[in-house]
C-alpha positions in Angstrom: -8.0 49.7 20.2 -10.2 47.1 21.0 -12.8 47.8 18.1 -9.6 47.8 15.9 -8.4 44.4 16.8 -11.9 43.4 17.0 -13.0 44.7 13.0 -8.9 42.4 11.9 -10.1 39.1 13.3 -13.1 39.4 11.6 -11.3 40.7 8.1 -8.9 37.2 8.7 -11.8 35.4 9.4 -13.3 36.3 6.2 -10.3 35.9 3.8 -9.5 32.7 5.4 -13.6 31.4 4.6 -12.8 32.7 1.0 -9.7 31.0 0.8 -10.8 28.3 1.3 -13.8 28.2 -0.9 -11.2 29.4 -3.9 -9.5 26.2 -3.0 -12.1 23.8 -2.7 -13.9 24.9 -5.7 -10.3 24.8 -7.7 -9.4 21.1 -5.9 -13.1 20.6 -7.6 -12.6 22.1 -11.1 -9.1 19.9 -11.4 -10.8 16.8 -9.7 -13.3 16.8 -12.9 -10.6 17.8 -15.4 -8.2 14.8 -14.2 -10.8 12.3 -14.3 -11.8 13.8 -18.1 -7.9 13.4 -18.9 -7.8 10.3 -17.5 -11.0 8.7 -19.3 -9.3 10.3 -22.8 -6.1 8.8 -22.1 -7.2 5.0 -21.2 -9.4 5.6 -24.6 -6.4 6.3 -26.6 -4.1 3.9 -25.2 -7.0 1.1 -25.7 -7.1 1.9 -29.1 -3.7 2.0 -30.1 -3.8 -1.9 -28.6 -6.6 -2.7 -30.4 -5.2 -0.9 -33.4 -1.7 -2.9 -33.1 -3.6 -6.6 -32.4 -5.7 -5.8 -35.4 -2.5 -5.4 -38.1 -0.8 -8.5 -36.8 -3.9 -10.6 -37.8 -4.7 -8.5 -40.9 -3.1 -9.6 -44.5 -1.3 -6.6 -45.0 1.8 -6.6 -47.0 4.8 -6.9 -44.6 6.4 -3.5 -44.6 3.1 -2.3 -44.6 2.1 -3.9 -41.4 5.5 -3.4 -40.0 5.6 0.7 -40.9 2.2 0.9 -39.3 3.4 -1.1 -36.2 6.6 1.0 -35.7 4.3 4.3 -35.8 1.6 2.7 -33.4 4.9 1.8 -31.2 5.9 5.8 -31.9 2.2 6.9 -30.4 2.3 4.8 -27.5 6.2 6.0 -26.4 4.5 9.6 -26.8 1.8 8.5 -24.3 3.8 6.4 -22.1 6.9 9.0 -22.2 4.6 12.7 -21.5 3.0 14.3 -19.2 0.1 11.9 -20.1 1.7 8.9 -18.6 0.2 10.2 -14.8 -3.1 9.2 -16.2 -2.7 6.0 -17.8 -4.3 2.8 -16.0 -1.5 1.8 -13.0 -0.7 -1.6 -11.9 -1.9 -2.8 -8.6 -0.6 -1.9 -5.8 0.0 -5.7 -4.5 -0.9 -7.2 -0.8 2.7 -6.3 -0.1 2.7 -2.8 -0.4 -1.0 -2.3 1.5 0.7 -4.9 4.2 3.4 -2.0 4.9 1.8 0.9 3.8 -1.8 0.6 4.0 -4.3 1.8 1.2 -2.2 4.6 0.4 -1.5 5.9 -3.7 2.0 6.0 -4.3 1.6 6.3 -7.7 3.1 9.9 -8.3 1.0 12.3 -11.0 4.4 14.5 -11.8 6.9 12.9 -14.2 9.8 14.8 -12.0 8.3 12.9 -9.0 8.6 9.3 -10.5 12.2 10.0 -11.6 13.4 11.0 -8.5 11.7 7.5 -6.9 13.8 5.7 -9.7 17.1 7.6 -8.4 16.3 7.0 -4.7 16.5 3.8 -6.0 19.5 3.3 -7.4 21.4 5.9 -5.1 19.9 3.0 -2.5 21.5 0.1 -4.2 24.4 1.8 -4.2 24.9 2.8 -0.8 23.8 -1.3 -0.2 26.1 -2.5 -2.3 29.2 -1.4 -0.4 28.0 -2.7 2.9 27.4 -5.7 1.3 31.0 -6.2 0.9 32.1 -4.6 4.1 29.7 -6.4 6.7 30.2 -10.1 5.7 34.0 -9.2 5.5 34.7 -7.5 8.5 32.5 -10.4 10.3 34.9 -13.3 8.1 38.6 -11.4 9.5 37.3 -10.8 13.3 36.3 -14.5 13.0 40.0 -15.9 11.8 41.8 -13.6 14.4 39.7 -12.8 17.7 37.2 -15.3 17.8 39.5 -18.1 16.7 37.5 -19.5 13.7 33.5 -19.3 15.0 31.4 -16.6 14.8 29.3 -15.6 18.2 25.9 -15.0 17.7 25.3 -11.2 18.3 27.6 -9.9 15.3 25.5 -12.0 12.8 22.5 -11.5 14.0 23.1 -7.7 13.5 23.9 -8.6 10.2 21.3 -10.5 9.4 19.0 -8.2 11.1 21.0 -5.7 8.2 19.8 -7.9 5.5 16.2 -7.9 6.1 16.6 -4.2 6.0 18.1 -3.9 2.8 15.9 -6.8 1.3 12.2 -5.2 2.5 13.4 -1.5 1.3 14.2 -3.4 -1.9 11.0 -4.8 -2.5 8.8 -1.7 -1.3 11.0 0.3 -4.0 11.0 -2.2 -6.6 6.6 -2.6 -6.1 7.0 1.6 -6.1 8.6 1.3 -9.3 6.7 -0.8 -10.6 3.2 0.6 -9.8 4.8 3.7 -11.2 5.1 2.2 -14.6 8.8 0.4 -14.1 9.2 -2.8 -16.0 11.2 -4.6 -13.5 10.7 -8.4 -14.0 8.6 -9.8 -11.2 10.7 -12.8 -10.1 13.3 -10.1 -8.7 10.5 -8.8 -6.6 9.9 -12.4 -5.4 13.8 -13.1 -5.4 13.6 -10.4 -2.2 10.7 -12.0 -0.9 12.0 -15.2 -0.6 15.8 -13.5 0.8 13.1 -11.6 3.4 12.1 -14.8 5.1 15.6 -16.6 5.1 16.8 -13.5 6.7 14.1 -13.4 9.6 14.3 -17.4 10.2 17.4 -16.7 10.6 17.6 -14.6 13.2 16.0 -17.2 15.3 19.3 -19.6 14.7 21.4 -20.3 17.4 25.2 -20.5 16.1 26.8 -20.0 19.4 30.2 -21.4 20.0 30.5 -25.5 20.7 32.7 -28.4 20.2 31.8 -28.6 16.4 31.4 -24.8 15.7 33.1 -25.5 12.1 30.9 -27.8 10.4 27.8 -26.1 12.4 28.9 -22.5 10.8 30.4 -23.8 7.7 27.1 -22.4 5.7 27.5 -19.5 7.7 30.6 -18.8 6.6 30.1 -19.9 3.3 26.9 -17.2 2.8 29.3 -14.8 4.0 32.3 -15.2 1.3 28.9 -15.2 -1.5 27.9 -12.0 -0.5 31.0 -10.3 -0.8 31.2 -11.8 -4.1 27.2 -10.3 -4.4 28.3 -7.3 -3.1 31.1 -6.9 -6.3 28.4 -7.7 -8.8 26.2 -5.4 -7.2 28.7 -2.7 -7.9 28.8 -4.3 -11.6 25.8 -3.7 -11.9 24.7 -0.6 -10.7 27.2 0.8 -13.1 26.3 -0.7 -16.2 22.6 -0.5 -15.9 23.0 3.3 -15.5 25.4 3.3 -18.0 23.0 0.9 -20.3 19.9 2.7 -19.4 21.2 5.9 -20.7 22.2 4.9 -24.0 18.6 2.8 -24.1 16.5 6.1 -23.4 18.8 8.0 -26.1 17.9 5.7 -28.4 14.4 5.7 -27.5 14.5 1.8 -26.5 14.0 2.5 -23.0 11.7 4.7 -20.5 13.5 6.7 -17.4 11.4 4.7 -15.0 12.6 1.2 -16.6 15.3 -1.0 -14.9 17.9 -2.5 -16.7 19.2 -5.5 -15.0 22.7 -6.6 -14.8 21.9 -9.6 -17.5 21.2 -7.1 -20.4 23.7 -4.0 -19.2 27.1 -2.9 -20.3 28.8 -3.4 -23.7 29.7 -7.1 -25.1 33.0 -7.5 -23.2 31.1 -6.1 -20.0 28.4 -8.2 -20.7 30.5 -11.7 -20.8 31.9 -11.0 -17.4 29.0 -10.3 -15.9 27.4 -12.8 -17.1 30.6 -15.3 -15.8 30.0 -13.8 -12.1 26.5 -14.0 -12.0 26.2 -17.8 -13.3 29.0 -18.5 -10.4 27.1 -16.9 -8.2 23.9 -18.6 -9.1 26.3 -21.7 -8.6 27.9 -20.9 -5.6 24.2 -19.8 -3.8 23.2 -23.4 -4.6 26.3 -24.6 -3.3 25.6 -23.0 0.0 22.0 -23.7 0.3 23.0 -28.0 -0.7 26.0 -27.6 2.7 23.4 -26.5 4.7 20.9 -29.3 4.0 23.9 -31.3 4.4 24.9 -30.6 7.6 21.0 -31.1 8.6 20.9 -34.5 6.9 24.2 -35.9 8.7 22.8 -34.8 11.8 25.4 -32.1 12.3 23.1 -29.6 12.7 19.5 -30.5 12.5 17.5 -27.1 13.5 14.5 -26.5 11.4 16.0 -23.0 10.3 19.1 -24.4 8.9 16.9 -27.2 6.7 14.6 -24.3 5.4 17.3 -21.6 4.7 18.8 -24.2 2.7 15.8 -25.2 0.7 15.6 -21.0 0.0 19.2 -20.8 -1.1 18.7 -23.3 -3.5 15.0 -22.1 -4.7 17.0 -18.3 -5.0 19.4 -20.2 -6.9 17.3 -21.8 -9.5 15.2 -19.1 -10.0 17.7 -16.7 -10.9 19.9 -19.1 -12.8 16.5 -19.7 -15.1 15.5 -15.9 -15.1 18.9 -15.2 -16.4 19.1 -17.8 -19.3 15.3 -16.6 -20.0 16.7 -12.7 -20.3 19.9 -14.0 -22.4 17.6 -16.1 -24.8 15.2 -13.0 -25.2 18.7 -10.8 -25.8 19.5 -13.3 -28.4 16.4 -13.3 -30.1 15.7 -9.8 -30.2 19.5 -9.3 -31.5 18.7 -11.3 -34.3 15.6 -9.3 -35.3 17.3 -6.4 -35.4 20.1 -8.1 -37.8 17.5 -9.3 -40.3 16.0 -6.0 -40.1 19.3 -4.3 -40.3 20.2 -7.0 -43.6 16.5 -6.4 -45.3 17.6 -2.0 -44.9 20.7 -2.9 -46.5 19.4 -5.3 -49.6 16.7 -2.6 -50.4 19.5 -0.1 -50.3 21.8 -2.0 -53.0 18.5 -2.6 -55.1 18.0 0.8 -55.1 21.7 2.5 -56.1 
């Protein structure tokens, strides 16, 4: 029995030192390939920007230069859109991501992989967006009728603390997403870093009750009735970017790992609404961040963290209100290329019959 047991160890022993030879040499083998695919890829993608940069200064005839462009544009959706995509160059990860994370990859190799990020994504905004509405509104109607019209300090610190929450897993998805091949537009990324810090000073703020509790909470309560408001366009836009986002990748206008921002999502009537509560957001978020530096200036409430949360509020403010014009001017422009391209099609059309 004991020569038995004795001659299986050793038979385990031995498949286990071949196993792992078969998987070292075959980690070896797809190592070299990877790096091969990867060196052919960045060679191909270089030279379809090279290619592209060279027409545009060339003095080819215009629908020439513009057929060749459009079948350049083809080639590099191919490559961007494949299999191949897990080997083009990636973007950096950023200081923020190696702050939290460390120097780990997160860029995924599988295609499947990088679309589920993007979904954890939105499902997260999603889930975000609803307690957006529910914690600032629950904290406003305990406020009118238990704590007769201030807030005590525990409940918004929990919300607060909430925020900072939601705002760091945005920006470690968003800088995911980004190093993945995403195109979301940096100043969002920024946007949350900037919401990041008002939310931690704030934590430090003593709003306890006193004799002026209403002008001292005012801002308070006045960030509270914007983010419910946030909260609905949050909703808004979750909605319409998948909505838009669809129609963009059908039409091959978009890539899956793209975001599509409230500002350019939804059809025209969808679009003007939007575009109506994010401008009075942008408004009312400067509105907010001006009471607070009021209330510091007039001596009401003269704490350091009400003087810089105010100073963030309106910084938030300005850069999205500018963002968004910036998006809406690019929208217009690129609506009117496509007319004058759309008007050329038809006039060669009519020549032609």
């Amino acid at each position: 029995m004991g020569d038995t047991a004795a001659e299986e160890v050793s038979r385990l022993v031995e498949q286990a030192k071949e196993l792992q030879d078969v998987a070292a040499s075959l980690i070896s083998r797809t190592t070299r390939e990877e790096d091969s695919l990867r060196q052919r890829v960045a060679v191909l993608d270089s030279n379809i920007q090279r290619l592209r940069s060279s027409i545009r200064k060339t003095n080819l005839h215009s629908n020439l230069a513009q057929k060749l462009e459009e079948e350049l544009f083809k080639a590099r959706y191919v490559l961007s859109e494949s299999d191949a995509a897990a080997f083009l160059p990636g973007k950096s990860h950023g200081r923020f991501l190696r702050m939290f994370l460390g120097p780990i990859n997160v860029r995924a190799n599988r295609r499947d992989i990088q679309l589920k990020v993007k979904e954890e994504y939105n499902e997260f905004r999603d889930r975000t967006a609803f307690l957006f509405i529910l914690f600032p509104a629950l904290l406003l109607m305990l406020s009118s009728r238990i704590w007769g019209g201030c807030l005590p300090a525990l409940p918004v610190q929990l919300y607060t603390g909430w925020l900072l929450h939601l705002y760091t897993g945005l920006a470690l998805r968003e800088n995911i997403l980004r190093v993945n091949g995403s195109d979301i537009r940096p100043w969002w990324i920024y946007h949350h870093y900037c919401a990041m810090a008002m939310a931690l000073i704030s934590l430090t703020w003593e709003i306890e009750k006193a004799p002026d509790c209403s002008q001292k909470q005012l801002g308070v309560r006045l960030f509270l009735i914007w983010a419910i408001v946030q909260g609905v366009a949050m909703l808004l836009q979750n909605r319409y970017q998948r909505q838009r986002l669809y129609t963009r990748i059908a039409l091959g206008k978009a890539r899956r790992m793209d975001i599509v921002w409230g500002e350019t999502a939804g059809v025209e009537g969808q679009l003007k609404l939007l575009y109506l509560l994010l401008f009075f957001l942008q408004i009312f978020e400067a509105y907010c961040g001006v009471q607070l530096l009021k209330t510091a200036v007039v001596g009401v409430v003269s704490e350091w963290q009400v003087v810089t949360c105010g100073i963030l509020l309106v910084i938030m403010a300005v850069g999205n209100f500018a963002n968004t014009v910036e998006t809406l001017a690019t929208k217009s422009r690129v609506k009117a290329k496509m007319k004058r391209g759309k008007s050329k099609q038809d006039l060669e059309q009519d020549k032609s019959l």
